[in-house]
C-alpha positions in Angstrom: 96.2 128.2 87.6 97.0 126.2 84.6 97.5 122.7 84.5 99.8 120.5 81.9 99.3 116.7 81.1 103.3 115.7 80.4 103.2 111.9 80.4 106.6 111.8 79.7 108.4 113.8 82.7 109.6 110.8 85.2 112.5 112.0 87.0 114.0 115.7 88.7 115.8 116.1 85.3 112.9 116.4 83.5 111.1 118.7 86.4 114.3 120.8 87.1 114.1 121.3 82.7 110.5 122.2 82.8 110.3 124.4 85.8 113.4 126.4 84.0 111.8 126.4 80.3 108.4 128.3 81.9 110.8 130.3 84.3 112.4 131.5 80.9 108.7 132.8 79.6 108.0 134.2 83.4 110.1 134.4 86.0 107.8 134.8 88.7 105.4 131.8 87.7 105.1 129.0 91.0 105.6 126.2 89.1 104.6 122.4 90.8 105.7 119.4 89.3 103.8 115.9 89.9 105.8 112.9 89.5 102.9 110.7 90.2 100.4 112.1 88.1 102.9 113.5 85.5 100.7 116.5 86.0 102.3 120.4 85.6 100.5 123.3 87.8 101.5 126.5 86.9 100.4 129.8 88.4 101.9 132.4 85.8 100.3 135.8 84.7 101.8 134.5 80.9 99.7 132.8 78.3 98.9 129.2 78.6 99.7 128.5 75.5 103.5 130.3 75.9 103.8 127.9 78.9 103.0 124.8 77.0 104.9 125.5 73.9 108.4 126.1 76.6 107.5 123.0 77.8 107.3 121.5 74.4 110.3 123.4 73.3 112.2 121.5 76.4 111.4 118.5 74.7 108.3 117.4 76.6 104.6 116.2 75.0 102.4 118.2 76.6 98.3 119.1 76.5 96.6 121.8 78.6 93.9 120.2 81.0 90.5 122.1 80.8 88.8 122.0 84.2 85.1 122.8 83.8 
């Protein structure tokens, strides 16, 4: 699973927009949104860094969060 720091997704706009952006790269990723944390999981057999540039390219800031 990768995760997305998007400190700028508030609303379902901006979730419906980003769970359609990575659906465009991989149509069968499980995508979970998190208002709260502003926090992107995705669990896609695409690159991470596809995933975060569609989610930049939908008009979001976004940084990949290392777990160690």
């Amino acid at each position: 699973m990768t995760r997305f720091d998007v400190p700028d997704m508030s609303c379902g706009h901006c979730t419906a927009a980003i769970g359609k952006a990575i659906g465009a790269v991989d149509p069968a990723a499980s995508v979970d949104c998190d208002l709260t944390t502003r926090i992107v999981a995705v669990e896609s057999a695409a690159d991470p860094d596809m995933l975060l540039l569609a989610i930049r390219e939908a008009g979001y800031e976004a940084k990949a969060i290392t777990t160690a």
